[in-house]
VOLOBA-343047 format. One record per atom (N, C-alpha, C): residue in one letter; x, y, z; chain; atom name. Coordinates in nm, 2 decimals. Example, Ala and Ser with C-alpha at 12.3 -4.5 7.8 and 13.67 -1.06 7.14 Angstrom:
% residues 2
REC_A_1.32_-0.57_0.78_A_N
REC_A_1.23_-0.45_0.78_A_CA
REC_A_1.32_-0.33_0.78_A_C
REC_S_1.28_-0.22_0.71_A_N
REC_S_1.37_-0.11_0.71_A_CA
REC_S_1.29_0.00_0.79_A_C
***
This chain:
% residues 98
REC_X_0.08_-0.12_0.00_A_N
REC_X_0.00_0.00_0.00_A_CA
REC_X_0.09_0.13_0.00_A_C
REC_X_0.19_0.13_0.07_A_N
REC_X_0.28_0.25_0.05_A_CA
REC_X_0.31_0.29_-0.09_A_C
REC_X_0.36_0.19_-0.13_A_N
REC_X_0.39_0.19_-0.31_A_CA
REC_X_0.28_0.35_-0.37_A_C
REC_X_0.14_0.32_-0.36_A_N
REC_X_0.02_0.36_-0.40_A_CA
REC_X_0.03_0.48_-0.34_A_C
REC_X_0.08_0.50_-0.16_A_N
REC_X_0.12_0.65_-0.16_A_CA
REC_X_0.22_0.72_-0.13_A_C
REC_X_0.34_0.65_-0.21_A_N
REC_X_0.46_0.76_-0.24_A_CA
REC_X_0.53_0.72_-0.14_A_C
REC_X_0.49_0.64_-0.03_A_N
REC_X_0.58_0.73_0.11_A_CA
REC_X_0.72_0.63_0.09_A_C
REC_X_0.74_0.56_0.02_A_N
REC_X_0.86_0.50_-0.02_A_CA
REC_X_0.97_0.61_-0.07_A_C
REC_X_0.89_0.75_-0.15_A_N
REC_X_0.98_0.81_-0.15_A_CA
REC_X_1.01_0.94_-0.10_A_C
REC_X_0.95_0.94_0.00_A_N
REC_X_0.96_1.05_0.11_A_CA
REC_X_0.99_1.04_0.26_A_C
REC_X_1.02_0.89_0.28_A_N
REC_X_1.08_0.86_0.39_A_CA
REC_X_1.24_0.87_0.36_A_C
REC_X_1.32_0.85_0.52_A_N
REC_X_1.46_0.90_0.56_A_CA
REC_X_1.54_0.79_0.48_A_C
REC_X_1.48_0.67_0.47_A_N
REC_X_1.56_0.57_0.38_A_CA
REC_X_1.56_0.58_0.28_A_C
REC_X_1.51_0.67_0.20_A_N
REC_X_1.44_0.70_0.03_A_CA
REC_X_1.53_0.72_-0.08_A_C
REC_X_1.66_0.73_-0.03_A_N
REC_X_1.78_0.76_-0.13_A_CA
REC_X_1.83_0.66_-0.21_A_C
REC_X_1.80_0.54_-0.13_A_N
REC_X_1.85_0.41_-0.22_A_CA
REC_X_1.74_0.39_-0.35_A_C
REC_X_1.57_0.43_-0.32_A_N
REC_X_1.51_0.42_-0.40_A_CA
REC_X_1.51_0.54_-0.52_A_C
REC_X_1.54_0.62_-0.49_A_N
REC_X_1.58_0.75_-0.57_A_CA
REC_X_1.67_0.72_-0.66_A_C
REC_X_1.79_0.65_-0.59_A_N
REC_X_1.90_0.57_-0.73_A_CA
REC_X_1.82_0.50_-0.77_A_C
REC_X_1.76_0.41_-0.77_A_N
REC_X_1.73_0.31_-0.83_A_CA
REC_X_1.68_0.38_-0.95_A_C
REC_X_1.54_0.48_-0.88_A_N
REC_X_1.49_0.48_-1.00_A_CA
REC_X_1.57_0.58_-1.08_A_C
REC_X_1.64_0.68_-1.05_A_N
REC_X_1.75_0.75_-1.15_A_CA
REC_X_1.83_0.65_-1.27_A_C
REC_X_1.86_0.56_-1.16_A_N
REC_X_1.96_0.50_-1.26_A_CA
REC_X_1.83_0.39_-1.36_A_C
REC_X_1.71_0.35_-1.33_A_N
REC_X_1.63_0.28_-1.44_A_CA
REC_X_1.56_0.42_-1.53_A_C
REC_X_1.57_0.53_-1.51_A_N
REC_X_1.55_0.60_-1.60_A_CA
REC_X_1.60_0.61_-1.73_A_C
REC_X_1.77_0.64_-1.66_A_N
REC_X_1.85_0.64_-1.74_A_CA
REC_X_1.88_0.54_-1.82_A_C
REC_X_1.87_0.42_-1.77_A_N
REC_X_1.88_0.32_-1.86_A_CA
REC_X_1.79_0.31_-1.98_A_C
REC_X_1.63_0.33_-1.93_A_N
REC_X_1.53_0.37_-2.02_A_CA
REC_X_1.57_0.42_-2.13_A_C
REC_X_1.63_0.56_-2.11_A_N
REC_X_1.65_0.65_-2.18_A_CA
REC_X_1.79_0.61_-2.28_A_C
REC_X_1.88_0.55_-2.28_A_N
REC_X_1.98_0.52_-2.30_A_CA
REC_X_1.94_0.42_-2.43_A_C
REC_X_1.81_0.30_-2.38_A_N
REC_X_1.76_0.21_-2.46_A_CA
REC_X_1.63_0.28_-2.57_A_C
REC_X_1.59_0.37_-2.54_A_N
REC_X_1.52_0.45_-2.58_A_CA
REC_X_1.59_0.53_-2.75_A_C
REC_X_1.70_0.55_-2.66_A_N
REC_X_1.83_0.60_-2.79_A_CA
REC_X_1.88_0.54_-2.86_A_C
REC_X_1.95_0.39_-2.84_A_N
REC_X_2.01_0.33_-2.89_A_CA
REC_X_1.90_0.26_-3.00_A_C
REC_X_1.74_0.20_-2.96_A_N
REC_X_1.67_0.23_-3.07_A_CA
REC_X_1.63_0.29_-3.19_A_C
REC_X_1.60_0.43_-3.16_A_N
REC_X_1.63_0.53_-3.26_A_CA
REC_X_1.77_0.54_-3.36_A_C
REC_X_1.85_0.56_-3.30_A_N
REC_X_2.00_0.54_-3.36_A_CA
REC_X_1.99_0.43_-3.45_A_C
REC_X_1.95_0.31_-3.36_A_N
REC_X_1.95_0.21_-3.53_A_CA
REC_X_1.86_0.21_-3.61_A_C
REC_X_1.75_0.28_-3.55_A_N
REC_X_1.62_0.30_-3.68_A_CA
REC_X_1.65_0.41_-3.81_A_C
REC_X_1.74_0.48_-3.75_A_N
REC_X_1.79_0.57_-3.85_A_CA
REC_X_1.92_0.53_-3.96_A_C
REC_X_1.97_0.43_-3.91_A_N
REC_X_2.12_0.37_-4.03_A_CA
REC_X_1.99_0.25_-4.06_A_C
REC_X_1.92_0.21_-4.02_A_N
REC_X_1.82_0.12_-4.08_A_CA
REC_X_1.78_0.24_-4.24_A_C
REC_X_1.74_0.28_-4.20_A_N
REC_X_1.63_0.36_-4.28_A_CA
REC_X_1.75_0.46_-4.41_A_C
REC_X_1.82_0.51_-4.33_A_N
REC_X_1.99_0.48_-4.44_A_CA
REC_X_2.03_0.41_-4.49_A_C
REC_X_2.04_0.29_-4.49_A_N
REC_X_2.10_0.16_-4.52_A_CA
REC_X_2.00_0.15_-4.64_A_C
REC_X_1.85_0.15_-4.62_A_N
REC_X_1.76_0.13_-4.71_A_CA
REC_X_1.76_0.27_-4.82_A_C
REC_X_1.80_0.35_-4.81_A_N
REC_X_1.80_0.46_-4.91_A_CA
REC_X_1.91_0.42_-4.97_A_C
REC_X_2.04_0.41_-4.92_A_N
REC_X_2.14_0.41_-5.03_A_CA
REC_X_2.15_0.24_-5.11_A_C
REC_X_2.07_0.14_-5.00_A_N
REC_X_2.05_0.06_-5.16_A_CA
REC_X_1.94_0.09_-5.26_A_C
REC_X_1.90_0.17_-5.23_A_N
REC_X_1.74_0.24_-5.34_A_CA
REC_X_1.87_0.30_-5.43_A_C
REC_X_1.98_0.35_-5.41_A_N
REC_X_2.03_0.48_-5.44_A_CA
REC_X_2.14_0.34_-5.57_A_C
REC_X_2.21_0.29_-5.50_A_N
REC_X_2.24_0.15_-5.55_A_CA
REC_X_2.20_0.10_-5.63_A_C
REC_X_2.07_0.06_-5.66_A_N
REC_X_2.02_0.00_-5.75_A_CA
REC_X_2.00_0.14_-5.87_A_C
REC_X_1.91_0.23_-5.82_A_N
REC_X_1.95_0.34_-6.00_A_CA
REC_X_2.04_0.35_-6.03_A_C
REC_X_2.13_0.37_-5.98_A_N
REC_X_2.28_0.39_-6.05_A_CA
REC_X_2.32_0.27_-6.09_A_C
REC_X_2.30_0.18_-6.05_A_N
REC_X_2.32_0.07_-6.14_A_CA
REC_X_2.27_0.01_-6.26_A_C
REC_X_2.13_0.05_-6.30_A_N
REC_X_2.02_0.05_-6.36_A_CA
REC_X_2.06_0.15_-6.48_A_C
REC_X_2.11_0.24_-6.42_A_N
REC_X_2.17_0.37_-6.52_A_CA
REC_X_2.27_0.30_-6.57_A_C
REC_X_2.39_0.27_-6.51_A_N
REC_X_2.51_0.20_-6.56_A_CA
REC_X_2.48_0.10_-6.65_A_C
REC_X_2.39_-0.01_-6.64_A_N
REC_X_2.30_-0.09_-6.74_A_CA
REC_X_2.31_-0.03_-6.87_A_C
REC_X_2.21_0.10_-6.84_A_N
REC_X_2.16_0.11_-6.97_A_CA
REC_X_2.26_0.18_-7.08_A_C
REC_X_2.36_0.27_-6.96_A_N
REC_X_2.44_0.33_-7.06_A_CA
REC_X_2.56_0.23_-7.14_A_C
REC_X_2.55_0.15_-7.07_A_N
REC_X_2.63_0.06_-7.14_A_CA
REC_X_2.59_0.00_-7.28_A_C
REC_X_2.45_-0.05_-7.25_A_N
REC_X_2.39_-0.08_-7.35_A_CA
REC_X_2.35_0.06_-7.49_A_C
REC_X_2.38_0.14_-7.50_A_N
REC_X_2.36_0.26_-7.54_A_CA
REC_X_2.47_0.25_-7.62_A_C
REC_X_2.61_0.28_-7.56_A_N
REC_X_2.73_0.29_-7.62_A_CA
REC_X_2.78_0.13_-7.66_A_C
REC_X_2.76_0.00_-7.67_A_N
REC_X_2.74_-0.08_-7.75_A_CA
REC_X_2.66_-0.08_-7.88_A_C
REC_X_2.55_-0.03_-7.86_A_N
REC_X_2.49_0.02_-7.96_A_CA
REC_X_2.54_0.11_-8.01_A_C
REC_X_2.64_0.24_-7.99_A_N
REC_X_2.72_0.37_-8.12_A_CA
REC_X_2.77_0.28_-8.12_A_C
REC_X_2.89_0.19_-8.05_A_N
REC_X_2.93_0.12_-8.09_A_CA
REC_X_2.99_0.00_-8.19_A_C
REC_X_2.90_-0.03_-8.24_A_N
REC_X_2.88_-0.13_-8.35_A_CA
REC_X_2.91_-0.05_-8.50_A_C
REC_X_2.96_-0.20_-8.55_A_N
REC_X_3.08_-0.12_-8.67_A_CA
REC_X_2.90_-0.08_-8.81_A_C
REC_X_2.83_-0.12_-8.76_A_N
REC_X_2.73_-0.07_-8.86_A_CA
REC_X_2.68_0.04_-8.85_A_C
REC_X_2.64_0.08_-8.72_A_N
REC_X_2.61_0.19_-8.69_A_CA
REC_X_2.72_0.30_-8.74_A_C
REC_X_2.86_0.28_-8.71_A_N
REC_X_2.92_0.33_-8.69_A_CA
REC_X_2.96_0.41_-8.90_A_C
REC_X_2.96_0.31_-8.98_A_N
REC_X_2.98_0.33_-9.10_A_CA
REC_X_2.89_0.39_-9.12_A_C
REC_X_2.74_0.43_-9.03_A_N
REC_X_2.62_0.44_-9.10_A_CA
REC_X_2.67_0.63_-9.09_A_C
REC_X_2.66_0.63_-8.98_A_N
REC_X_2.70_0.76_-8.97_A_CA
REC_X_2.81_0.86_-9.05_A_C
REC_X_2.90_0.78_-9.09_A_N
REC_X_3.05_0.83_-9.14_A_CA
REC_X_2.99_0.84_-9.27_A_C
REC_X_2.90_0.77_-9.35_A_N
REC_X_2.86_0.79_-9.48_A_CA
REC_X_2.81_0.94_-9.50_A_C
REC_X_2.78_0.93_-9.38_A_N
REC_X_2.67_1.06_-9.40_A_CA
REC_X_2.74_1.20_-9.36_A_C
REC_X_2.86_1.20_-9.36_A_N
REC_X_2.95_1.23_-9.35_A_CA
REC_X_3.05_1.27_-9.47_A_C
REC_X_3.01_1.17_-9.55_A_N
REC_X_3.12_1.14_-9.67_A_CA
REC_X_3.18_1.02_-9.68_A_C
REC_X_3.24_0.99_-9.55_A_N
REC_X_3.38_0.88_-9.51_A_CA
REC_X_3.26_0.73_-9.53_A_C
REC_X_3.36_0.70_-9.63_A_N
REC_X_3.34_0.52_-9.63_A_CA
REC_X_3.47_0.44_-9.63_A_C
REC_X_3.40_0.34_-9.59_A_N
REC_X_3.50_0.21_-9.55_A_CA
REC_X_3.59_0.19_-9.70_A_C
REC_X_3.73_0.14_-9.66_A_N
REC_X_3.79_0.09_-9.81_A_CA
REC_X_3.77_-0.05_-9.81_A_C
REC_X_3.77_-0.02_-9.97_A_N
REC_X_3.76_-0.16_-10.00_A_CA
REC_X_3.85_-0.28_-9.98_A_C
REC_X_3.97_-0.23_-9.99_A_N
REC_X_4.09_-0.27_-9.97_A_CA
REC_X_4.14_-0.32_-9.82_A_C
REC_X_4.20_-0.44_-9.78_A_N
REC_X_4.19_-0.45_-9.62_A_CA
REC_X_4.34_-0.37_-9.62_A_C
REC_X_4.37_-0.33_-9.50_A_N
REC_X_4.51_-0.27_-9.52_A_CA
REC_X_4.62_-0.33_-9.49_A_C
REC_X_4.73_-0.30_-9.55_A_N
REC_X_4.86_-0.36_-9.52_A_CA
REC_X_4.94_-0.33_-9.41_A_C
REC_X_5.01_-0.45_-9.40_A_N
REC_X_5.08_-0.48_-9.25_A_CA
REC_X_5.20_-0.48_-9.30_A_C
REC_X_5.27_-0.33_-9.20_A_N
REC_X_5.40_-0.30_-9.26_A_CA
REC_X_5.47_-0.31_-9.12_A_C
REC_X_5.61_-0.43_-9.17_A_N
REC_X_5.68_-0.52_-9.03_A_CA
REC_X_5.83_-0.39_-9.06_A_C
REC_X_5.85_-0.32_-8.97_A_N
REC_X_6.01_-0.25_-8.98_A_CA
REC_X_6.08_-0.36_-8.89_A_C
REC_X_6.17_-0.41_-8.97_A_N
REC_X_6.31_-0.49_-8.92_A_CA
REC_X_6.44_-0.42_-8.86_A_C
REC_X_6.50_-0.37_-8.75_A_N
REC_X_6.58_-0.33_-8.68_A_CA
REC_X_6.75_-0.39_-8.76_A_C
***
């Protein structure tokens, strides 16, 4: 029944209960923190693999892009239009001997 009125902490011995509950505060509060703290590199962790995957996705495509200029068809298609065409002739292989 004392519990219900206080007098646990208004009596002459009341100091020991006073730490206690200081120190389960703090603890509270400490676990309180340490929660949040990880909910937040949670919640980081999850953005920069969001962030991971477009740029990767990007890296994909650009790749696929520049394979495509890439290609010797493409590539003649353009130079025509240009003027420049391919020779007919394959070219020669000139060996200098020392």
């Amino acid at each position: 029944m004392s519990f219900i009125n206080i007098d646990f902490l208004v009596k002459k011995d009341s100091i020991q209960n006073w730490k206690m509950i200081i120190y389960l505060s703090l603890l509270a509060l400490i676990t309180i923190y340490s929660g949040h703290s990880t909910d937040r590199k949670i919640f980081k962790a999850v953005a920069l693999k969001k962030e991971i995957n477009i740029l990767n996705n990007e890296f994909v495509s650009t790749r696929i892009s520049l394979m495509n200029i890439k290609m010797e068809s493409k590539v003649t298609k353009r130079l025509s239009e240009k003027g420049l065409v391919p020779s007919k002739y394959p070219p020669i292989k000139i060996i200098v001997k020392n």
